[in-house]
N, C-alpha and C positions, 0 to 999 in steps of 0.2 A: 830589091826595092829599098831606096833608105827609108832611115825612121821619120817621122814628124817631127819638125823641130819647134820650140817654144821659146817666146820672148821672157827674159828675165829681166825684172827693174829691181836694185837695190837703194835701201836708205840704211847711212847710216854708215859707222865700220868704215875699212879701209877702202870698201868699195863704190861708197854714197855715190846713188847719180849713175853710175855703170848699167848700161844694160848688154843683156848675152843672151846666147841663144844654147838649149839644152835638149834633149831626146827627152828628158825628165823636171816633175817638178812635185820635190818631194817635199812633205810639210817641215821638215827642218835642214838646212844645209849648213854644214861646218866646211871655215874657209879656212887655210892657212895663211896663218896674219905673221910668220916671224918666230923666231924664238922658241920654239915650241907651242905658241899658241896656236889656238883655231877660233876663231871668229864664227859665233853661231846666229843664224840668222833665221824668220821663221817667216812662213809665206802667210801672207794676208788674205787672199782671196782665193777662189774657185777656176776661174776662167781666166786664158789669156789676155792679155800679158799677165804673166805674174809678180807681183810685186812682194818682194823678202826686207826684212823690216831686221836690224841686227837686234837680238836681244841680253847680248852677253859672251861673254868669254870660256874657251876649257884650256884647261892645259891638260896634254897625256892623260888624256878620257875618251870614254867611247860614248857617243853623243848618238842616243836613241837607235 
């Protein structure tokens, strides 16, 4: 049986505006933006959809 899937809305970052669909939706997601960067973003709410709000940058780091 597949997993459940969930709606993901982004602001912000290279992704503003994109929405996706995930099995997961965990309180912080690192994106890869380029260059060695990862674009971090952090969920806003509780329930579906979930909305991820960027709040900064890592480079070559392990993010939470």
């Amino acid at each position: 049986m597949p997993e459940p899937t969930f709606s993901l809305e982004f602001i912000g970052g290279s992704r503003d505006g994109e929405v996706s669909d995930a099995t997961a939706a965990p309180d912080h997601l690192a994106v890869p933006a380029g260059r060695g960067l990862d674009e971090i973003y952090e969920r806003q709410n509780d329930a579906p959809p979930f909305v991820y709000v960027q709040i900064g940058y890592a480079e070559n780091e392990t993010w939470k």
